[in-house]
C-alpha positions in Angstrom: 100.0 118.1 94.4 103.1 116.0 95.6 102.5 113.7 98.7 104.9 112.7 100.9 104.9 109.4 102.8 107.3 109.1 105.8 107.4 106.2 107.8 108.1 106.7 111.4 111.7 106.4 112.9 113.3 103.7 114.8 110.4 102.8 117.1 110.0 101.4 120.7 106.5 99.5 120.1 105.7 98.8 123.8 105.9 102.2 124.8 104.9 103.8 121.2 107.4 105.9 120.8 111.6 106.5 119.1 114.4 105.5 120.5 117.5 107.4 120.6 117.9 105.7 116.9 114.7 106.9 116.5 115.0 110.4 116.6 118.3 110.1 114.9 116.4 108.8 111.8 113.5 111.4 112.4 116.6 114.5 112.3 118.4 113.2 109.0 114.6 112.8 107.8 113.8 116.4 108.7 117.2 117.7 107.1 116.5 115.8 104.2 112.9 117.1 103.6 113.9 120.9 103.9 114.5 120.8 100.2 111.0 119.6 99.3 109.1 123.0 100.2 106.7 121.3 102.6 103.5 123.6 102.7 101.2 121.0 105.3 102.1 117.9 107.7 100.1 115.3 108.3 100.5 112.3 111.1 99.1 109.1 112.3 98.1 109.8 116.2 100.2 106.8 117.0 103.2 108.1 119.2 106.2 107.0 117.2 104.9 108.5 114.0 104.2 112.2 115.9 107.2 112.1 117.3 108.9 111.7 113.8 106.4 114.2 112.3 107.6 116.9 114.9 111.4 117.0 113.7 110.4 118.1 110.5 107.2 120.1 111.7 109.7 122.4 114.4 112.8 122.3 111.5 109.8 124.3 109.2 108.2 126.1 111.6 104.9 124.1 110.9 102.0 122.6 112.6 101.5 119.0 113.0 97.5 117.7 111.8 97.0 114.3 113.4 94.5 111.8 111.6 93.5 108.7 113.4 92.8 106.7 110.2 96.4 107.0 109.5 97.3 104.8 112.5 99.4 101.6 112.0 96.8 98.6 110.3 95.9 95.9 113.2 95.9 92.2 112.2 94.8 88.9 114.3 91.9 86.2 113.7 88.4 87.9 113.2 86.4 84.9 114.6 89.0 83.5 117.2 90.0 80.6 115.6 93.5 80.2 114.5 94.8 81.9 111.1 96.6 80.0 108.3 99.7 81.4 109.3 101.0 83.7 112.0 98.6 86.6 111.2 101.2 89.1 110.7 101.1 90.7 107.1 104.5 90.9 105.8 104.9 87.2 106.7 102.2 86.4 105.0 102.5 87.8 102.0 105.9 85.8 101.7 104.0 83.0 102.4 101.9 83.1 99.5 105.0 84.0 97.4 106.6 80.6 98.5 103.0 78.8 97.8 102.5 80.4 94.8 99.9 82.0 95.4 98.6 85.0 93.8 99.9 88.9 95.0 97.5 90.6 92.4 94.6 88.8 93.1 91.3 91.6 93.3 89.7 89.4 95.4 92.3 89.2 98.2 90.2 89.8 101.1 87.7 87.6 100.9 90.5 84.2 99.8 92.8 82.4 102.1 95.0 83.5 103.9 93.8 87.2 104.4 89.8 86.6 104.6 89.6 85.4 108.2 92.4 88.4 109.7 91.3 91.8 111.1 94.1 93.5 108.4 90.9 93.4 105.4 88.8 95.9 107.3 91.6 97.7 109.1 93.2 98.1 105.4 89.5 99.3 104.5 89.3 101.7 107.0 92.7 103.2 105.8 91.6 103.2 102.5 88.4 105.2 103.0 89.8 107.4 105.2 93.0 108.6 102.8 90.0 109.1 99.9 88.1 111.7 102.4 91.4 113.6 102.7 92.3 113.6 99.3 88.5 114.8 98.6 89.5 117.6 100.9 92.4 118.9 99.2 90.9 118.4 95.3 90.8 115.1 94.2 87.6 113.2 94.7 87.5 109.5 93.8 85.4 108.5 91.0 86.0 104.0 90.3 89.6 103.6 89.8 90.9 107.6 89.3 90.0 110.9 91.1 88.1 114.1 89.5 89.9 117.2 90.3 88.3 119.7 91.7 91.0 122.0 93.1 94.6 121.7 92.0 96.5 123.2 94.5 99.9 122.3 93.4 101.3 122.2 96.8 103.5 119.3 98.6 101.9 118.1 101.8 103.9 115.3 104.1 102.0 112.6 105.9 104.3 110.6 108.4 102.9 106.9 109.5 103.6 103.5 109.4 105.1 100.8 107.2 101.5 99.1 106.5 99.7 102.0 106.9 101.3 103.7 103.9 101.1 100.4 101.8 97.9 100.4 102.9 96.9 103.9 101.4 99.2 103.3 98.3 97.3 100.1 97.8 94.1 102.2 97.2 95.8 104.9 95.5 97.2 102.6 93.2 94.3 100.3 93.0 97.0 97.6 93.9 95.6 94.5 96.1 97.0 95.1 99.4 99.4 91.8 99.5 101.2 92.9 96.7 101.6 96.3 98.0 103.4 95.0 101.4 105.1 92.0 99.5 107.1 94.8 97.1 107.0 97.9 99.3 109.6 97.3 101.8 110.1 100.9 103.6 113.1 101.9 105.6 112.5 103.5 108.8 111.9 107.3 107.5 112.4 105.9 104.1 110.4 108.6 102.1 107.6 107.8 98.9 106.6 110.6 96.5 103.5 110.5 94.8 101.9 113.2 92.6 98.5 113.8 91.5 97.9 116.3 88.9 95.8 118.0 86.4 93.0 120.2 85.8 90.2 121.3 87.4 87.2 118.7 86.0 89.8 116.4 84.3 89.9 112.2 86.0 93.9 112.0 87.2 95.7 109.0 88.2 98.5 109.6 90.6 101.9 108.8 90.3 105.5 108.0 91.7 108.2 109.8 91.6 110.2 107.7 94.3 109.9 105.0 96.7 111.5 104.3 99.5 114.0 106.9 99.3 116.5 106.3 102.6 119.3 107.9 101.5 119.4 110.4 104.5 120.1 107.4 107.2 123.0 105.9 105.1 125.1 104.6 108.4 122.1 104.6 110.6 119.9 101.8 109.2 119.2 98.6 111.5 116.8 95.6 111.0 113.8 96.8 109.8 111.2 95.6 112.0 107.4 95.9 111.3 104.9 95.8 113.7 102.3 97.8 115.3 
């Protein structure tokens, strides 16, 4: 099976959805991803991410499945009081690069400067919830890999958010969560191949075969902007 993750176009976040940008971005995505031989799409419910996942879902005649879990991740203080820094993980996890601290730390969640923010359980809930669907289409996780149980050998796109695919790479990958967002620094509607193979019984490990792949907005990209 190949996954595709799509971050949404150029967003307006107070209204949660594109801009004209936007759906610029989401069109040269859709153009892009006729070649991949799409066969299901997946989306966050969160506006700007449907919107993007509907170019691509009317250029292949498909149906758009929405998942809540695969909404953008939410971050703030958990007891009220104020956070190390501003709270906001990309920021952060410069921070720690400039402090030295450690990316690959296991134990993230529960260390300065993550274990007081809301991200730990809203990365958690992502996590969980991209290991039920990949149960559902054939791979069931088992420690660190997954046990397949139904190759399908099909490509299926899921279209979200920048955290929200770290956030599910991160537990793919079995990669602590501020590494993921410290490295993975995705364009609007820059597109990440993984693929999980192997036969029926056998433990796989999934794999990329591209990150961040943008070429389709060459002339369109702006500031790249995360937030929720």
């Amino acid at each position: 099976m190949k996954i595709l993750f799509v971050r949404h176009g150029h967003p307006n976040y107070e209204k949660d959805c594109l801009t004209d940008l936007g759906h610029r971005h989401a069109a040269a995505a859709a153009v892009r991803l006729r070649e991949e031989n799409i066969a299901e799409i997946y989306s966050s419910t969160c506006g700007r991410a449907l919107e993007t996942a509907q170019h691509t879902a009317d250029d292949l005649g498909l149906k758009v499945h929405p998942f809540d879990f695969m909404r953008e991740i939410n971050w703030d203080s958990a007891d009220g009081q104020p956070l190390r820094f501003d709270g906001h993980p990309w920021d952060t996890a410069d921070r720690m690069v400039v402090d030295n601290l450690p990316l690959l730390d296991p134990d993230w969640a529960s260390k300065e400067p993550f274990h007081r923010n809301t991200v730990v359980q809203s990365v958690k809930k992502v996590g969980d919830g991209i290991d039920r669907w990949l149960e559902g289409l054939g791979y069931r996780r088992e420690g660190q890999y997954y046990r397949v149980t139904d190759n399908t050998e099909k490509t299926v796109a899921v279209f979200c958010h920048g955290g929200a695919s770290c956030a599910m790479l991160s537990r793919m990958f079995n990669l602590p969560f501020p590494f993921a967002i410290a490295v993975l620094g995705l364009d609007y509607t820059g597109i990440t191949a993984v693929s999980l193979a192997g036969d029926p019984g056998d433990l796989a490990t999934p794999k990329f075969i591209c990150v961040n792949d943008a070429r389709h907005i060459q002339g369109l990209r702006v500031e790249n902007y995360f937030g929720k």
